[in-house]
N, CA and C atoms as a LAMMPS dump frame, in Angstrom:
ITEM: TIMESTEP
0
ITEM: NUMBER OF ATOMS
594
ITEM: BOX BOUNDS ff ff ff
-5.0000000000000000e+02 5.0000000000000000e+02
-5.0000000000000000e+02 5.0000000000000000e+02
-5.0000000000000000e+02 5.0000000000000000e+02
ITEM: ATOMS id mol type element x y z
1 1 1 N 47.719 -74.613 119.713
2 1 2 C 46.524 -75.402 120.005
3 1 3 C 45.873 -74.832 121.265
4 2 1 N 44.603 -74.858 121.434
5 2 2 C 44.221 -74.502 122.261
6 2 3 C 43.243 -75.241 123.546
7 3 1 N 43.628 -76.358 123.339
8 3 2 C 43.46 -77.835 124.169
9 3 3 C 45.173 -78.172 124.474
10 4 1 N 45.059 -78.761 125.745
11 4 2 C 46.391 -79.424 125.81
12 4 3 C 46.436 -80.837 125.276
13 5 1 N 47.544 -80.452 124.944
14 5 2 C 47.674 -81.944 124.026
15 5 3 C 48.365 -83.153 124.43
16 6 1 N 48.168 -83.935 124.435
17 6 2 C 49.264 -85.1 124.5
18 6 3 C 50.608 -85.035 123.972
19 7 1 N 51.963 -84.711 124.77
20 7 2 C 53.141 -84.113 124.123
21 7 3 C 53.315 -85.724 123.917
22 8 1 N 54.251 -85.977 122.585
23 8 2 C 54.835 -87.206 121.704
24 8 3 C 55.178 -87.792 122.536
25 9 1 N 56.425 -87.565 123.831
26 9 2 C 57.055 -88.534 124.208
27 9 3 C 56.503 -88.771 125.467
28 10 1 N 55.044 -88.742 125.832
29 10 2 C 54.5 -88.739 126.465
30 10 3 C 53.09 -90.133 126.753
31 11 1 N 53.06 -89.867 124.955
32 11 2 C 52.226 -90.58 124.599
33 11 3 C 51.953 -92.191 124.73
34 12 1 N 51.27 -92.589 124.931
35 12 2 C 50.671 -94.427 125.566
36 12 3 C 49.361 -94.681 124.734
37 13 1 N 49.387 -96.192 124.236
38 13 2 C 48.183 -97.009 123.92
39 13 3 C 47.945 -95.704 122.448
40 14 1 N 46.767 -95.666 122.237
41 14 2 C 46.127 -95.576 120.749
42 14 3 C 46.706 -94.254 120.726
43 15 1 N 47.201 -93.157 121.63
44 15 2 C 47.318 -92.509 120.935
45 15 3 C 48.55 -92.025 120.411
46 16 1 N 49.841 -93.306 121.269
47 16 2 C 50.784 -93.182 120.591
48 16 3 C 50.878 -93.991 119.138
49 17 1 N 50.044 -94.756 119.363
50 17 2 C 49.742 -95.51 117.744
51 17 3 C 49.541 -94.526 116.651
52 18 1 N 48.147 -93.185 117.118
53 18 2 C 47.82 -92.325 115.968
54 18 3 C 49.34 -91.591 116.009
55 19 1 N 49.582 -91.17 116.836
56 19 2 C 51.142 -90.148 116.754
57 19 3 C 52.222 -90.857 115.337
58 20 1 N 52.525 -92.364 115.816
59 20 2 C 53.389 -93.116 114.795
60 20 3 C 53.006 -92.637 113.661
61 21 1 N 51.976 -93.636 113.233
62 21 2 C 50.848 -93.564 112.218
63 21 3 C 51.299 -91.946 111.088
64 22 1 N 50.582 -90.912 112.035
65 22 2 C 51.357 -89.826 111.546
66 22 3 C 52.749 -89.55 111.237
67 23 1 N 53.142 -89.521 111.903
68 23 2 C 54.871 -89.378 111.818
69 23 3 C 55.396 -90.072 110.81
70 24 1 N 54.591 -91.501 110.37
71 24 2 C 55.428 -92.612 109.122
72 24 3 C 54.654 -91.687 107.985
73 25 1 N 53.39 -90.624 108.438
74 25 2 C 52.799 -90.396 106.638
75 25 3 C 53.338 -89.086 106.409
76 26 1 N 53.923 -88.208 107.32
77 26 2 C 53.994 -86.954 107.091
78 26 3 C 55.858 -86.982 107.147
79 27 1 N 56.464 -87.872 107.864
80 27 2 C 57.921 -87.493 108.37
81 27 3 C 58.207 -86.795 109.471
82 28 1 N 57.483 -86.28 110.01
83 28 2 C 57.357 -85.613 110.882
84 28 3 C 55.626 -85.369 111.992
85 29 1 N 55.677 -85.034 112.632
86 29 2 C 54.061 -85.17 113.808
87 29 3 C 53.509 -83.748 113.864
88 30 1 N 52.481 -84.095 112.304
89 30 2 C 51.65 -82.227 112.374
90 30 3 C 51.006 -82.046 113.544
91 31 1 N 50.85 -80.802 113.438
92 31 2 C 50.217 -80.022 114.467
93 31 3 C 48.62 -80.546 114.892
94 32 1 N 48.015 -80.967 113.914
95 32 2 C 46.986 -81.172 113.921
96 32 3 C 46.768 -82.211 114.673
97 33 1 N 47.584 -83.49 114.688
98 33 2 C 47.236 -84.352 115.251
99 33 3 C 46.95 -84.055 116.87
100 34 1 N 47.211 -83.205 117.586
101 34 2 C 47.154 -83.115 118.866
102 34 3 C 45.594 -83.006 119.118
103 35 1 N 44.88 -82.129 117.856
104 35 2 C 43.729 -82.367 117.633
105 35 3 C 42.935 -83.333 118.308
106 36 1 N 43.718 -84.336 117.973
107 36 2 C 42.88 -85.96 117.726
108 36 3 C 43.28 -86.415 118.595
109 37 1 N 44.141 -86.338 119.843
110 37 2 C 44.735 -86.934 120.731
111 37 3 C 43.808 -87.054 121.545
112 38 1 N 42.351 -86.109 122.319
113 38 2 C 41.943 -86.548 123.212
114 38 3 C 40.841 -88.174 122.512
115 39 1 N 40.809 -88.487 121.343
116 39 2 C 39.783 -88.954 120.88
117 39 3 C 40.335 -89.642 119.72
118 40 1 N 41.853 -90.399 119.979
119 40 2 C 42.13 -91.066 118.347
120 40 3 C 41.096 -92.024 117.637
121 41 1 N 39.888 -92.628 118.185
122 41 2 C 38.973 -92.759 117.297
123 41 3 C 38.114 -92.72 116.613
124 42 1 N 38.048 -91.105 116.489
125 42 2 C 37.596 -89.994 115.863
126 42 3 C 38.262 -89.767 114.669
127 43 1 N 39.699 -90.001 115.068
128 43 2 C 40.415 -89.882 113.908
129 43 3 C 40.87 -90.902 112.983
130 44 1 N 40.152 -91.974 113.283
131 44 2 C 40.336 -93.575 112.882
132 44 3 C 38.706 -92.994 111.92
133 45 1 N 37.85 -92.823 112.509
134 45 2 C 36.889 -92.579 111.586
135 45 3 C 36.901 -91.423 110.458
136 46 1 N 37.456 -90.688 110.986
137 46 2 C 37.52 -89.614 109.686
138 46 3 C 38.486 -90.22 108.585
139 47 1 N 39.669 -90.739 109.12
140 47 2 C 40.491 -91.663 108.142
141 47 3 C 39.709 -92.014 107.343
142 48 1 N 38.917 -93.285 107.632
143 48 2 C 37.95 -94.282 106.879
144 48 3 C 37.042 -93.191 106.039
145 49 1 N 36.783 -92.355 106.849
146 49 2 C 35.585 -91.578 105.529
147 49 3 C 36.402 -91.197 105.086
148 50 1 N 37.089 -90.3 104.902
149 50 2 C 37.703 -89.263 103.743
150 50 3 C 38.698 -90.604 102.81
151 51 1 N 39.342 -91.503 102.906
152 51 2 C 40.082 -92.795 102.057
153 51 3 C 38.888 -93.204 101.462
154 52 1 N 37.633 -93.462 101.816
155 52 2 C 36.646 -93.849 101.343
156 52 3 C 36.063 -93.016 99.782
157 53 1 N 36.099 -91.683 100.483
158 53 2 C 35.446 -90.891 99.555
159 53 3 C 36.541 -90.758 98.59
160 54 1 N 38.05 -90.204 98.702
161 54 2 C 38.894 -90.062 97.538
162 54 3 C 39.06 -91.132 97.017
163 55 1 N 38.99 -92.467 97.703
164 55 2 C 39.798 -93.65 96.946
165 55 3 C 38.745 -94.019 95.931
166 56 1 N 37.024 -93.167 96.1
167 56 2 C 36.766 -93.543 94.499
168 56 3 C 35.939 -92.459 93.587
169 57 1 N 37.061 -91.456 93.876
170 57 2 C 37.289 -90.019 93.111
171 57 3 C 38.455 -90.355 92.246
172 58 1 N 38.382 -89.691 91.022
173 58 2 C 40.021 -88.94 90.625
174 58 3 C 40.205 -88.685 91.285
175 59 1 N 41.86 -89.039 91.42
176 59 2 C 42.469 -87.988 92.952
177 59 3 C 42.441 -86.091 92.444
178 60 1 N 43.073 -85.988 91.103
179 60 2 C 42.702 -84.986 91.08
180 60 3 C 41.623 -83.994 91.148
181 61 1 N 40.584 -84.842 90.641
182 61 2 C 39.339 -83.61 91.122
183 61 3 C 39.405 -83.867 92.825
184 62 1 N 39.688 -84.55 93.586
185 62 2 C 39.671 -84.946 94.523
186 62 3 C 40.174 -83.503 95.461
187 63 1 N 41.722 -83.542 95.175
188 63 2 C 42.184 -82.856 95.592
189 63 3 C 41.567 -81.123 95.149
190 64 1 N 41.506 -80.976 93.751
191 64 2 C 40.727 -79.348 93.376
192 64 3 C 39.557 -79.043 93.816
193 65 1 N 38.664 -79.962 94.517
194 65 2 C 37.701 -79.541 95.348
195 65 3 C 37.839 -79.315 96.821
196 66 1 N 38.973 -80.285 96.705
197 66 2 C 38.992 -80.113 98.89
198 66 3 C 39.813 -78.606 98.469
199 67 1 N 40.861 -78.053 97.524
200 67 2 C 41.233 -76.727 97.458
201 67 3 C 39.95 -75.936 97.618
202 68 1 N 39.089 -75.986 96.934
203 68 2 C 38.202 -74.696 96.624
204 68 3 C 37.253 -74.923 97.937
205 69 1 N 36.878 -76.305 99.026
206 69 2 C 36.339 -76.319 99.667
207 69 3 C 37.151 -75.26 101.168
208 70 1 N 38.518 -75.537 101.284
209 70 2 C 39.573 -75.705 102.28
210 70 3 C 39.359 -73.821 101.792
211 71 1 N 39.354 -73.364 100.692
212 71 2 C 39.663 -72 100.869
213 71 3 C 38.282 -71.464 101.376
214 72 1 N 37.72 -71.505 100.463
215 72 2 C 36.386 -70.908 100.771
216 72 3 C 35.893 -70.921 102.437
217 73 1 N 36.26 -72.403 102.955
218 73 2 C 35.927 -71.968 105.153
219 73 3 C 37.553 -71.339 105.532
220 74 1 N 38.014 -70.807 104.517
221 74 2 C 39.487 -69.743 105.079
222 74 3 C 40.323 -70.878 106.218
223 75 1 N 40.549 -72.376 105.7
224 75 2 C 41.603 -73.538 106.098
225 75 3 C 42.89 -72.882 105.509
226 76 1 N 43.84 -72.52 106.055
227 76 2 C 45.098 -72.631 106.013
228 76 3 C 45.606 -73.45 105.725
229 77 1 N 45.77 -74.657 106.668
230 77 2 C 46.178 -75.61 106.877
231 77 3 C 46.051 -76.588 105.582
232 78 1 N 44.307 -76.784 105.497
233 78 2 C 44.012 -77.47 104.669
234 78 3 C 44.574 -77.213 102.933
235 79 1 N 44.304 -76.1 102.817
236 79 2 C 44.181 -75.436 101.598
237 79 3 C 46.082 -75.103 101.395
238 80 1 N 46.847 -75.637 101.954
239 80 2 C 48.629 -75.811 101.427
240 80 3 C 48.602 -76.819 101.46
241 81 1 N 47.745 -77.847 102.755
242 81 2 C 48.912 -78.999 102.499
243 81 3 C 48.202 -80.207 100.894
244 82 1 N 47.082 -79.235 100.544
245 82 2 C 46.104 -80.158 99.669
246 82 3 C 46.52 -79.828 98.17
247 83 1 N 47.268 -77.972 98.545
248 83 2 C 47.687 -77.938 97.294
249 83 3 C 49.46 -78.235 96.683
250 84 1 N 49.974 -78.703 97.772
251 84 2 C 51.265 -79.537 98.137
252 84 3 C 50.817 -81.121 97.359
253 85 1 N 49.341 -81.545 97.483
254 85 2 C 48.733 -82.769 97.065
255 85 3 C 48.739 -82.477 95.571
256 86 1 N 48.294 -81.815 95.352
257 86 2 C 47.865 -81.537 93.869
258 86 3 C 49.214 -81.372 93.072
259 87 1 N 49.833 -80.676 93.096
260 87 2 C 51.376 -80.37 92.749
261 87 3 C 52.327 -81.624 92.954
262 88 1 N 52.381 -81.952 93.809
263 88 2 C 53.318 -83.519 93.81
264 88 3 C 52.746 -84.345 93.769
265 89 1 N 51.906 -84.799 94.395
266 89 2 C 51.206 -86.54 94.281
267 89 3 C 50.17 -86.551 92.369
268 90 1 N 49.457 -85.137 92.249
269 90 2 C 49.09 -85.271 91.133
270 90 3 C 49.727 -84.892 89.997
271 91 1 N 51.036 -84.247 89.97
272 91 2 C 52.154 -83.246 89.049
273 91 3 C 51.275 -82.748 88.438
274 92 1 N 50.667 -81.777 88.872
275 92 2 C 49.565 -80.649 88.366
276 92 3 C 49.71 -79.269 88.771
277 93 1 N 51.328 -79.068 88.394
278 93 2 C 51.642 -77.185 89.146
279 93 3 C 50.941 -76.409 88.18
280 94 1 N 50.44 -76.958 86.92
281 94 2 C 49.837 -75.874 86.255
282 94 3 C 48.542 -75.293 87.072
283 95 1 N 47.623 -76.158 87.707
284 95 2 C 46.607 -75.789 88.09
285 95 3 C 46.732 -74.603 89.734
286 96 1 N 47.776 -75.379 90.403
287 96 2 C 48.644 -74.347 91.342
288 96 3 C 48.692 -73.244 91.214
289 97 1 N 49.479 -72.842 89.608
290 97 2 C 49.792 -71.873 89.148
291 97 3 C 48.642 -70.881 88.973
292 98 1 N 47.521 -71.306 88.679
293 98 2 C 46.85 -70.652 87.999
294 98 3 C 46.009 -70.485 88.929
295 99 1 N 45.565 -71.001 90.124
296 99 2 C 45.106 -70.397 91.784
297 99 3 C 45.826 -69.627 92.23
298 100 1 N 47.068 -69.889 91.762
299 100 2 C 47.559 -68.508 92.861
300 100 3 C 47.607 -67.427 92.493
301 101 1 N 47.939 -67.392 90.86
302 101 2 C 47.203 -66.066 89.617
303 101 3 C 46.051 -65.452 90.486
304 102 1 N 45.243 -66.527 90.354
305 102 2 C 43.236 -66.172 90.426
306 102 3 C 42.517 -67.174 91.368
307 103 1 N 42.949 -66.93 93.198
308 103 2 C 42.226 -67.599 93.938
309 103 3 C 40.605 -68.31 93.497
310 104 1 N 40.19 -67.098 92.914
311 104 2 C 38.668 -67.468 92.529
312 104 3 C 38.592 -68.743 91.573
313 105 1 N 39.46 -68.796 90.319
314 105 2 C 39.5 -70.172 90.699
315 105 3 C 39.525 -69.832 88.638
316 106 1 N 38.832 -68.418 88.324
317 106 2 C 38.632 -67.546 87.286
318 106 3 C 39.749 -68.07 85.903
319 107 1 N 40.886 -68.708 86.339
320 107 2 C 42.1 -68.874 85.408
321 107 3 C 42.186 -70.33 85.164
322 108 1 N 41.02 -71.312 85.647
323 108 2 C 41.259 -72.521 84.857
324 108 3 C 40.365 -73.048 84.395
325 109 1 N 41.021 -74.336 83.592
326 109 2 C 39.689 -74.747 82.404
327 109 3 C 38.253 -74.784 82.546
328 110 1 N 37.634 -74.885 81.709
329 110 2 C 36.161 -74.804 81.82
330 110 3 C 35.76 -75.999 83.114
331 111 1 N 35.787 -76.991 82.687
332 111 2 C 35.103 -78.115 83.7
333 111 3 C 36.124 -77.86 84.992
334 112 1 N 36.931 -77.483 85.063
335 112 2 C 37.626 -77.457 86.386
336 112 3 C 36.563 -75.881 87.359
337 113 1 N 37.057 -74.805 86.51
338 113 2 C 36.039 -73.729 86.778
339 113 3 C 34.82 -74.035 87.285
340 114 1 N 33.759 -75.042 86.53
341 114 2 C 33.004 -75.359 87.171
342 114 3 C 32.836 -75.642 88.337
343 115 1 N 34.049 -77.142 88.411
344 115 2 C 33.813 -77.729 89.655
345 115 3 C 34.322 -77.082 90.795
346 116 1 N 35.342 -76.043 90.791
347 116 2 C 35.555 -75.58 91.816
348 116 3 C 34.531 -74.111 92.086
349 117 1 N 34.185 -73.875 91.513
350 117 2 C 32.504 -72.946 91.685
351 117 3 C 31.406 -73.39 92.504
352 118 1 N 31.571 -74.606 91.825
353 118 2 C 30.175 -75.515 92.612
354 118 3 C 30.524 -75.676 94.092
355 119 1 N 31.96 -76.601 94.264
356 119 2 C 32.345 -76.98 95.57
357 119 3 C 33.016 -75.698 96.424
358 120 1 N 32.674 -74.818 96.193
359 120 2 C 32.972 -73.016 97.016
360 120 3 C 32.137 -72.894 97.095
361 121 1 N 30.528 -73.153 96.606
362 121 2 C 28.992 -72.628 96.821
363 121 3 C 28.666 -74.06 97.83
364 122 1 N 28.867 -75.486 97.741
365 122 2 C 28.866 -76.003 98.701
366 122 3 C 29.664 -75.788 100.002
367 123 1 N 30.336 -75.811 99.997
368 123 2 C 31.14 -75.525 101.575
369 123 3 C 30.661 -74.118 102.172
370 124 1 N 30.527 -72.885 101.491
371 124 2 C 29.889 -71.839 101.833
372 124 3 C 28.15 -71.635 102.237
373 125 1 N 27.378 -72.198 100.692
374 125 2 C 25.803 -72.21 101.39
375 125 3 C 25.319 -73.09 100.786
376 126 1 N 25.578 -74.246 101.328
377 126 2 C 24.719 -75.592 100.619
378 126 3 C 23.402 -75.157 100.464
379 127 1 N 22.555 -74.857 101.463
380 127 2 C 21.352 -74.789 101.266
381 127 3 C 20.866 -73.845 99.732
382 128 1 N 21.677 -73.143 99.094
383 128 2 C 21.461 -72.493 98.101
384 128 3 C 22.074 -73.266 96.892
385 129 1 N 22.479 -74.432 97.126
386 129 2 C 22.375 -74.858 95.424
387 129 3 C 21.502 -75.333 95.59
388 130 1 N 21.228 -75.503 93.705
389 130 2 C 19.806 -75.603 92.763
390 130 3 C 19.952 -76.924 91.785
391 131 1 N 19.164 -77.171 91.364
392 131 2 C 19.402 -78.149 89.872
393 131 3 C 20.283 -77.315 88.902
394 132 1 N 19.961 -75.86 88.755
395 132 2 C 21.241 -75.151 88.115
396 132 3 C 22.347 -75.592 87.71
397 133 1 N 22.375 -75.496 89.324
398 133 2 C 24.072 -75.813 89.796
399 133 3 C 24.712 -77.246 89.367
400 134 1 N 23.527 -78.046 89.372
401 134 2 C 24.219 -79.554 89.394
402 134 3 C 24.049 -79.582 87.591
403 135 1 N 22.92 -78.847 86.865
404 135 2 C 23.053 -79.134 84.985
405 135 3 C 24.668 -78.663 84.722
406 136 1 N 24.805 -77.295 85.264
407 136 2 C 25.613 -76.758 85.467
408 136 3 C 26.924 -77.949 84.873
409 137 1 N 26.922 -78.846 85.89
410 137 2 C 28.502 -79.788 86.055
411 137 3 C 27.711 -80.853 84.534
412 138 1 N 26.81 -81.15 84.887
413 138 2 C 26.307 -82.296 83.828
414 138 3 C 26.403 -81.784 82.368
415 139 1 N 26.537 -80.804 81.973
416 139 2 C 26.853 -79.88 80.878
417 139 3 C 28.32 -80.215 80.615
418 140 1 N 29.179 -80.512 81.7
419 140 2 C 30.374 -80.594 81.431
420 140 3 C 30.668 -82.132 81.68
421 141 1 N 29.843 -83.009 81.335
422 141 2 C 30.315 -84.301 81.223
423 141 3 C 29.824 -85.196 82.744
424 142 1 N 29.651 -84.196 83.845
425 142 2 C 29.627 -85.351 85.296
426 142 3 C 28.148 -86.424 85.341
427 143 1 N 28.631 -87.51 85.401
428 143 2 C 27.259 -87.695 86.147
429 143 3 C 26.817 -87.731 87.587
430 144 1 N 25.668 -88.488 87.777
431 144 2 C 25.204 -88.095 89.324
432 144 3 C 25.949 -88.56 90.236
433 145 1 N 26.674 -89.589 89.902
434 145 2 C 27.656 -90.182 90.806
435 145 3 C 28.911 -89.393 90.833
436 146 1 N 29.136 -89.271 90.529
437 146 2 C 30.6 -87.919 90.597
438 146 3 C 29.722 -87.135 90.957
439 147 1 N 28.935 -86.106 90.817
440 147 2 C 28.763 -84.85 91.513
441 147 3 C 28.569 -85.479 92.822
442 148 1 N 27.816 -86.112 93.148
443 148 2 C 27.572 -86.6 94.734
444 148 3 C 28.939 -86.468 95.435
445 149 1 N 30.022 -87.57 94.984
446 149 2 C 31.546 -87.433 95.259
447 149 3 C 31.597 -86.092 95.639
448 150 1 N 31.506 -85.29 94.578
449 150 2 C 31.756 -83.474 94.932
450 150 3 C 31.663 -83.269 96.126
451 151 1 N 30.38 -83.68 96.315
452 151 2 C 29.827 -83.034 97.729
453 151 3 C 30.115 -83.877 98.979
454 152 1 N 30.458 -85.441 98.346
455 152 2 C 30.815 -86.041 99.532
456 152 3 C 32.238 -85.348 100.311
457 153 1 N 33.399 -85.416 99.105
458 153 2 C 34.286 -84.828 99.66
459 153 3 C 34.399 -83.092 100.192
460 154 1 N 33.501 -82.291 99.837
461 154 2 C 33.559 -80.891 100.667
462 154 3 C 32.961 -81.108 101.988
463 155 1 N 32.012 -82.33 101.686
464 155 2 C 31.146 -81.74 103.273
465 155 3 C 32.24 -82.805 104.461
466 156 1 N 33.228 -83.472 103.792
467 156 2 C 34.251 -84.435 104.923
468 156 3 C 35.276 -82.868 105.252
469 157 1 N 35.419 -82.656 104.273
470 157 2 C 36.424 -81.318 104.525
471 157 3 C 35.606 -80.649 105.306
472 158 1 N 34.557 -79.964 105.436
473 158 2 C 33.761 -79.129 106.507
474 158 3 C 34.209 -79.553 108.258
475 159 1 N 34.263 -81.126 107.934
476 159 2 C 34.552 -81.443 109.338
477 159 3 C 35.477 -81.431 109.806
478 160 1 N 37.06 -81.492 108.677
479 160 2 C 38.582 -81.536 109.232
480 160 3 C 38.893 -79.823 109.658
481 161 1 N 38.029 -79.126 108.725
482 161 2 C 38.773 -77.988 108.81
483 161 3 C 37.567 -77.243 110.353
484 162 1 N 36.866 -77.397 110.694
485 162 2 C 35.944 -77.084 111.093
486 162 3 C 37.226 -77.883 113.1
487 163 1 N 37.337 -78.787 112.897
488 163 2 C 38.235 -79.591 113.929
489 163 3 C 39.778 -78.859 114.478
490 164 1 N 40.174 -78.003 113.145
491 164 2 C 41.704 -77.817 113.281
492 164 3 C 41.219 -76.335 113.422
493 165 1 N 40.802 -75.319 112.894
494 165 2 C 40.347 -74.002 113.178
495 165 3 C 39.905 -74.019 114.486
496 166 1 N 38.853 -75.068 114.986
497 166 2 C 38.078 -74.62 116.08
498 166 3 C 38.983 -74.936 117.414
499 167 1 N 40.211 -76.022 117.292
500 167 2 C 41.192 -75.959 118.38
501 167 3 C 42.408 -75.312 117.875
502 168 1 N 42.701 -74.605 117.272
503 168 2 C 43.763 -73.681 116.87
504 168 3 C 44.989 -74.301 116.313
505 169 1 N 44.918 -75.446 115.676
506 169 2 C 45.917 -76.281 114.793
507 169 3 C 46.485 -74.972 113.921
508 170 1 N 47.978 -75.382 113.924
509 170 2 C 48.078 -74.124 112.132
510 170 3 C 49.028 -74.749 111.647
511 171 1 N 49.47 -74.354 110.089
512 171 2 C 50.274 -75.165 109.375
513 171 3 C 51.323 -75.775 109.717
514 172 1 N 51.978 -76.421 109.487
515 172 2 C 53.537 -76.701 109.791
516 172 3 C 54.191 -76.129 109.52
517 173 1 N 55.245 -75.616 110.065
518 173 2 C 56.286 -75.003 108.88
519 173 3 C 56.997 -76.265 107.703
520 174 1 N 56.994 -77.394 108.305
521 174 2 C 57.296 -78.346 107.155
522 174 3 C 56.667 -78.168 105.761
523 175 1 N 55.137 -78.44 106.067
524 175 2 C 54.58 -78.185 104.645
525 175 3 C 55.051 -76.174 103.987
526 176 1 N 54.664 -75.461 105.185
527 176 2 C 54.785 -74.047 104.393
528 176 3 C 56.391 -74.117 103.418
529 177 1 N 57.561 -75.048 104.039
530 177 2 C 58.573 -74.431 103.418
531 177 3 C 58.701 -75.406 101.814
532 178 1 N 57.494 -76.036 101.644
533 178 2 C 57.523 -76.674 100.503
534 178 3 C 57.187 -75.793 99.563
535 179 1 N 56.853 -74.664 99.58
536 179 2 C 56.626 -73.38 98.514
537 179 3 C 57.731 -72.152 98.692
538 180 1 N 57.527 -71.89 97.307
539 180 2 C 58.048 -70.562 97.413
540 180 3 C 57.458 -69.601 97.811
541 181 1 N 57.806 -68.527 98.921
542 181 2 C 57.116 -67.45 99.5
543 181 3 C 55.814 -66.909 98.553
544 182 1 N 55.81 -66.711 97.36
545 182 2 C 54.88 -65.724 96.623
546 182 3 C 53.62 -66.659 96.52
547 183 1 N 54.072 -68.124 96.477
548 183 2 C 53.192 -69.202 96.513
549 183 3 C 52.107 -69.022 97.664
550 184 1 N 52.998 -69.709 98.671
551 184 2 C 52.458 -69.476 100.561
552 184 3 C 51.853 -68.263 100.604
553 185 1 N 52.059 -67.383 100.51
554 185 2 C 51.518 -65.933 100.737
555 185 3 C 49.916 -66.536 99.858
556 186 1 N 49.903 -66.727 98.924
557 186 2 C 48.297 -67.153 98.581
558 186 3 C 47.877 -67.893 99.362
559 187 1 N 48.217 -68.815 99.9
560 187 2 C 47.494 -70.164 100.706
561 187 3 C 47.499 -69.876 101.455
562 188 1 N 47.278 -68.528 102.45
563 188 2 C 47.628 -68.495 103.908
564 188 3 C 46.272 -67.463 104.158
565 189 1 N 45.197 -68.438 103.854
566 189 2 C 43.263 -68.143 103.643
567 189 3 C 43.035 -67.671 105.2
568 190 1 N 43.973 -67.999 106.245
569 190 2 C 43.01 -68.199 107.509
570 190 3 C 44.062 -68.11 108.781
571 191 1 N 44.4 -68.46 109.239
572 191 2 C 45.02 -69.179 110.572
573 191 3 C 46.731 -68.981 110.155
574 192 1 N 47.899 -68.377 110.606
575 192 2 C 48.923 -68.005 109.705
576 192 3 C 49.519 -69.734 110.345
577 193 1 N 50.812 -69.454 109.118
578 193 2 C 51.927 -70.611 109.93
579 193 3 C 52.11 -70.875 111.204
580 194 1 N 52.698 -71.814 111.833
581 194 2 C 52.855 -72.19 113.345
582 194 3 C 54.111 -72.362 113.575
583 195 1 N 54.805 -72.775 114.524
584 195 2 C 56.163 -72.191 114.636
585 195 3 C 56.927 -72.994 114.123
586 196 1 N 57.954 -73.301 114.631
587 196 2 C 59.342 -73.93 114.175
588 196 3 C 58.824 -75.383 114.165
589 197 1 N 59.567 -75.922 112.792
590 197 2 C 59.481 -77.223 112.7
591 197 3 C 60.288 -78.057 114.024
592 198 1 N 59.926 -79.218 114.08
593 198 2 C 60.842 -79.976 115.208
594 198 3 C 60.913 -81.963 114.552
């Protein structure tokens, strides 16, 4: 990190609350959170948006867009521990599988292809999608309310990953050792692992 952080056993008032908080969802106190330490209600608000936006998504498209969003701004972080999401919380290693085949995204189904096309051209150059882009998804069943979702959830991801890159957060080794090496070696878009778990 490249802010000093609030070390754990150090911690008082809200921001040993966010520290807990973490520690009961992860098992352990990511890296990231130190992030949020000068400002835990920053991180009380990003909570609320991003629960907001997935809790009325499929989780799975949920999660295959924050992937294609998290790779495309080269998130490390984001882009394992989301596809750690997708694989266990959604039991969807096929789709895993088939990103780590073909980052581009080239090796899965049609409407998935889509959507992770679309949400890699959002996180990269919003200003360049078109109506194209959005018949594009509507061709494959979305309506306007789901594509919006799309974009709600890449442009929340713009801000987590945009937060943990710009103070030098990097993965856990907790989450990295949840893959097998050939796995990790794909997901490792940006920022490498961080040191020893504790």
């Amino acid at each position: 990190m490249f802010i000093r952080t609030v070390p754990e056993d150090e911690a008082t008032g809200a921001v040993a609350d966010y520290y807990d908080q973490q520690r009961r969802q992860w098992g352990f106190l990511p890296d990231y959170a130190g992030a949020f330490a000068p400002r835990p209600a920053v991180a009380e608000g990003w909570a609320a948006l991003n629960g907001a936006i997935r809790g009325g998504m499929d989780r799975r498209r949920f999660e295959l867009v924050t992937i294609a969003a998290a790779r495309a701004r080269r998130s490390t972080y984001c882009t394992a521990a989301h596809s750690k999401f997708l694989r266990d919380d959604c039991g969807d290693v096929g789709t895993l599988d088939a990103l780590t085949a073909d980052p581009s995204g080239a090796g899965l189904a049609p409407v998935d292809r889509a959507l992770y096309a679309f949400a890699t051209k959002v996180a990269t150059a919003a200003d360049t999608v078109d109506s194209d882009d959005v018949a594009a998804l509507r061709a494959h069943g979305l309506g306007d309310a789901e594509i919006a979702e799309v974009v709600y959830a890449v442009a929340a991801r713009a801000f987590f990953t945009t937060v943990l890159d710009g103070l030098g957060a990097q993965l856990d080794p907790q989450t990295a050792a949840a893959f097998p090496d050939e796995t990790l070696a794909g997901l490792i878009v940006g920022r490498p692992v961080g040191g020893e778990a504790s």
